[in-house]
C-alpha positions in Angstrom: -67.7 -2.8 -16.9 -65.3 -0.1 -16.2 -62.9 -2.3 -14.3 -63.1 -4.5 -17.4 -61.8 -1.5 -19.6 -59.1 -0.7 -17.4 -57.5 -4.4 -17.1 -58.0 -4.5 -20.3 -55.4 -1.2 -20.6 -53.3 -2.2 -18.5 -52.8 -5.7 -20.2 -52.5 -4.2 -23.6 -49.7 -1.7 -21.2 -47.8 -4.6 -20.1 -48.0 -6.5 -23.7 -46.2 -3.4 -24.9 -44.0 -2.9 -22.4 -42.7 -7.1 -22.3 -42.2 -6.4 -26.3 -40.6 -3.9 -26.5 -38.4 -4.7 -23.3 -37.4 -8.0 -25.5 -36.5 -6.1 -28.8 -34.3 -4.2 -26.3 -32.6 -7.0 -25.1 -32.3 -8.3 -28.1 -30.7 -5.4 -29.9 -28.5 -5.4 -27.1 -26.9 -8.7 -27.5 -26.9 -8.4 -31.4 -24.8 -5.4 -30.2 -22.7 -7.1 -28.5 -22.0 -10.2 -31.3 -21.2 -7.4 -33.7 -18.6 -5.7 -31.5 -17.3 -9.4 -30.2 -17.5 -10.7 -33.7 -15.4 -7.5 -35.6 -13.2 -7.6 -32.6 -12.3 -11.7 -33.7 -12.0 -10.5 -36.8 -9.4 -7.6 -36.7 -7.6 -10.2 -33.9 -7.6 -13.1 -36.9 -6.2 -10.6 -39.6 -3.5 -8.9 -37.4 -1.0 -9.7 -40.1 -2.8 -8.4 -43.0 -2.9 -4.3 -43.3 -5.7 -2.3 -43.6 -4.8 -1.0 -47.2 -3.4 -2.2 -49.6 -2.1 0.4 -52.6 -2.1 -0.8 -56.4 1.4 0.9 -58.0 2.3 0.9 -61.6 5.3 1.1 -62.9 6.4 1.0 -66.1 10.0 -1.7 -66.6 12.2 -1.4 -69.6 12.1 -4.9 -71.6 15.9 -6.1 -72.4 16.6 -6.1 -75.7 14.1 -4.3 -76.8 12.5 -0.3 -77.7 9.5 -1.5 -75.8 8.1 -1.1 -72.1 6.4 -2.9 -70.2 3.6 -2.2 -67.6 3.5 -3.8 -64.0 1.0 -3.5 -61.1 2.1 -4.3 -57.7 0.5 -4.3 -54.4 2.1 -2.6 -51.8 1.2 -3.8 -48.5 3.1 -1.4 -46.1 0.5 0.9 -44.6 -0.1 1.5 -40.8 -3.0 0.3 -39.3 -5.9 2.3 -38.2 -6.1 3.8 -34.3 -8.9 2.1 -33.9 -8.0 -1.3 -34.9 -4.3 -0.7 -33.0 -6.3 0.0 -29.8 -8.3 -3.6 -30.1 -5.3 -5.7 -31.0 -3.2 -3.8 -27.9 -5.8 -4.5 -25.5 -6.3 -8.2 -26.4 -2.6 -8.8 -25.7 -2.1 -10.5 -22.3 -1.0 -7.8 -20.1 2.8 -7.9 -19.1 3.7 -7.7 -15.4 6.9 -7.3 -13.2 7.3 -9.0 -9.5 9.8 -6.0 -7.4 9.5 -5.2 -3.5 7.4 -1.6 -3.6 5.4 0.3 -0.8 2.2 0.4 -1.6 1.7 4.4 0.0 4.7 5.4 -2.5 4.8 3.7 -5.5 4.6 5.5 -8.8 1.2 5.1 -11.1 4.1 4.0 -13.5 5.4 1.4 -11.0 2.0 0.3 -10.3 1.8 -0.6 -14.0 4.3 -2.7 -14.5 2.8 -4.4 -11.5 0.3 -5.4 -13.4 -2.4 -2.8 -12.5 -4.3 -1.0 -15.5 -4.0 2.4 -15.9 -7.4 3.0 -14.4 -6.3 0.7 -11.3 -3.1 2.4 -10.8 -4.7 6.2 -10.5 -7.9 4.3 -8.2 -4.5 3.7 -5.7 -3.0 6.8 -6.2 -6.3 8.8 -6.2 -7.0 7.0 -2.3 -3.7 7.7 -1.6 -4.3 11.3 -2.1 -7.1 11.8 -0.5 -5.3 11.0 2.8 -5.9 6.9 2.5 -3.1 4.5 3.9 -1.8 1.0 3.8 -0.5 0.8 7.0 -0.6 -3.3 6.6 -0.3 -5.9 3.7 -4.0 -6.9 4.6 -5.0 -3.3 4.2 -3.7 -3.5 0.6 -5.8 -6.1 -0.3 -9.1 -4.8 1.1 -8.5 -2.4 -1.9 -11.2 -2.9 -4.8 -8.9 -2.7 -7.3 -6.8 -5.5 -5.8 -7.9 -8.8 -7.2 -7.2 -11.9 -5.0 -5.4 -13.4 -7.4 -2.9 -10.2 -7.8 -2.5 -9.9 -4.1 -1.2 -13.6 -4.1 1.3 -13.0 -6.3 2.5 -9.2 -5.1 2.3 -10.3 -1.2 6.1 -11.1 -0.2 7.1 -8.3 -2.3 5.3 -5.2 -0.4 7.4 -3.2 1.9 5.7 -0.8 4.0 8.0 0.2 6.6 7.4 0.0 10.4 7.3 2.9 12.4 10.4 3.1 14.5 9.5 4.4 17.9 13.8 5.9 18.9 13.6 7.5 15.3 10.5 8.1 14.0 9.0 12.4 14.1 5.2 13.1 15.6 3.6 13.1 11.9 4.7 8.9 11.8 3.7 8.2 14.9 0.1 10.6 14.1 -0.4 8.0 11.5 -0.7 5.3 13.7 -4.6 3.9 14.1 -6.0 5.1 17.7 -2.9 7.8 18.3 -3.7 11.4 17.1 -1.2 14.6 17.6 -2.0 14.1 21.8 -0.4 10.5 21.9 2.2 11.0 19.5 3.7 14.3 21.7 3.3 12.2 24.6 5.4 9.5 22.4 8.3 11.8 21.9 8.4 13.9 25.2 8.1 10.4 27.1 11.3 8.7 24.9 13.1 11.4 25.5 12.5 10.8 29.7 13.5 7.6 29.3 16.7 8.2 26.5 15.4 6.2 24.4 13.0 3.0 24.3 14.5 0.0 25.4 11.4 -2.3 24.4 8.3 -1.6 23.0 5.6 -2.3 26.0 7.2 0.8 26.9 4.3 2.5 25.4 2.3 1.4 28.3 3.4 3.5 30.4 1.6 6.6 29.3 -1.6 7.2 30.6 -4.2 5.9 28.7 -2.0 3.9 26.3 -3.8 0.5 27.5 -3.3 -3.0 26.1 -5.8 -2.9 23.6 -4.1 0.2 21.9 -1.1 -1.4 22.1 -2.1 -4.4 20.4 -3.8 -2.7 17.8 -0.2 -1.0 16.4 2.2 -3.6 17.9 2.4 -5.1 14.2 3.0 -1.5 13.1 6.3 -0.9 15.0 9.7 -1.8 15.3 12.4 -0.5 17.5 16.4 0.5 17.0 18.1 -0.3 20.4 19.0 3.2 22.1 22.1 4.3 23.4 22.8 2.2 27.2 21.4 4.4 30.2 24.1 5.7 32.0 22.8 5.0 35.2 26.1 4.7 37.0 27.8 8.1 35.7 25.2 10.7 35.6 24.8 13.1 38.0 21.5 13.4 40.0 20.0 16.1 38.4 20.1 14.0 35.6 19.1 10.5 36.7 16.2 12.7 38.2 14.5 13.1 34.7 14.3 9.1 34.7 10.3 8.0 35.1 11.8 5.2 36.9 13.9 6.7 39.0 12.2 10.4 39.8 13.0 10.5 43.6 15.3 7.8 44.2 17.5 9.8 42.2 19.8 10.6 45.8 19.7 7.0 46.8 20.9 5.5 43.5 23.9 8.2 44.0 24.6 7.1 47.6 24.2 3.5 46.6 27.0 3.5 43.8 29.5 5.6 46.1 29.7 2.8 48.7 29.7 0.0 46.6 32.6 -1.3 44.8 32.0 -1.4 41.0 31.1 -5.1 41.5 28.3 -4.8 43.1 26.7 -1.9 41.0 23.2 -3.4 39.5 19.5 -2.8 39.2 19.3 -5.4 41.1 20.9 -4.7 43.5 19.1 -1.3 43.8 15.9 -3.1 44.3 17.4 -5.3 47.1 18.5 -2.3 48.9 15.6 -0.3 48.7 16.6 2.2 47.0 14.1 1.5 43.9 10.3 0.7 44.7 10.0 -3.5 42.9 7.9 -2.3 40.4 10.7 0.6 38.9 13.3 -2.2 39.8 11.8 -4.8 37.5 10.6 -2.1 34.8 14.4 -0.2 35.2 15.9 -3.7 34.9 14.4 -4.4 31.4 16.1 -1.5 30.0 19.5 -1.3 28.2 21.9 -0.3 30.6 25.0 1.3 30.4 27.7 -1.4 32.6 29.5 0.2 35.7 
């Protein structure tokens, strides 16, 4: 019997609950009509004005001691904020295509990309919070970024590469997988060499493996350096070289008793004078002729 009481509250619960869950649902979409329907109807009567003033003035009859009184309408004044604010948002929003980097561009620039307002300051609100696009891809992971916006801004982002002969230890720090530690080593080991002459350079340093290579390859670009003058500095100097080190004296002895000629890296691996392995690495650099 008790059991029977209590389904019997709990049904009546429920019945309550269902109803006045509907009229809910209900109100909400009669909401919605109301604010859909007034919006169609400021929309349909953009032309007309919001009010309209009655003016009389009184006009002199011709030819006569008499006057005559005239109403007009006048039909001049501004709209309300309110209805301004509907009829600017239905307008379709107006866009620009320029080249911009994503990691500099102005909320302003971002506009007249075609963001919102809202959008723009999401992007520049990431951006200040230490967030980067490093590639295009990365820009369009963003959740403001709609598919169909990326294909239209895609061949117009810029985001400069990361030149390894000119860039400080804060560029290369940005980098995925570097850190302060690799980007010293970056610097200290460029200026070894005097300058990187191609970018698998970066192997070199220990640690630097393929797969961190590959993961910043896309990332980086490279001005040619200055040619090595391997042929006029003295051996104190060529000692500096990571690919030279203690051959130093023998690259010295080898280009006093050649002839000019016959002064190549190649040649200094044929001799002996390089170990094959600096021979071939020494020979891929830029290389100042004899």
């Amino acid at each position: 019997m008790e059991n029977n009481e209590k389904r019997g509250k709990l049904s009546a619960s429920f019945i309550m609950g269902a109803v006045a869950l509907a009229f809910l649902a209900i109100g909400y979409q009669t909401a919605l009509f109301v604010h859909r329907a007034t919006q169609l109807h400021i929309l349909a009567a953009k032309e007309a004005p919001d009010t309209v003033y009655i003016i009389e003035r009184v006009v002199d009859t011709p030819d006569s001691d008499s006057q005559t009184v005239r109403y007009e309408q006048r039909r001049d004044a501004p709209h309300s904020q309110p209805v301004r604010k509907v009829r600017e948002q239905a307008q379709p929003r107006r866009y620009e295509s320029f080249r911009f980097n994503p990691n500099t561009a102005t909320v302003e620039e971002l506009k007249r990309l075609g963001f919102s307002q809202k959008q723009a300051e999401a992007i520049d609100h990431y951006r200040g919070k230490g967030g980067r696009f490093r590639r295009k891809e990365d820009f369009a992971k963003s959740f403001v970024v709609a598919d169909s916006v990326y294909q239209r801004l895609e061949a117009f982002i810029d985001i400069p590469l990361i030149d390894l002969n000119r860039a400080d230890s804060a560029a290369f720090d940005s980098l995925p997988g570097i850190g302060g530690y690799f980007a010293a080593k970056i610097i200290s080991y460029r200026e070894e060499l005097g300058g990187y002459s191609y970018p698998e350079q970066l192997m070199d340093l220990w640690h630097f493996d393929r797969e961190k290579f590959d993961a910043l390859k896309g990332l980086i670009t490279l001005t040619p350096p200055r040619p090595y003058p391997l042929w006029t500095l003295p051996e104190e100097e060529l000692k500096k070289h990571p690919y030279i080190r203690d051959a130093a004296h023998g690259v010295v002895l080898f280009r006093e008793n050649h002839p000019r000629e016959q002064l190549s890296v190649e040649g200094l691996g044929k001799a002996g004078v390089l170990p094959s392995e600096d021979a071939v690495r020494l020979a891929k650099c830029l290389i100042e002729q004899p």
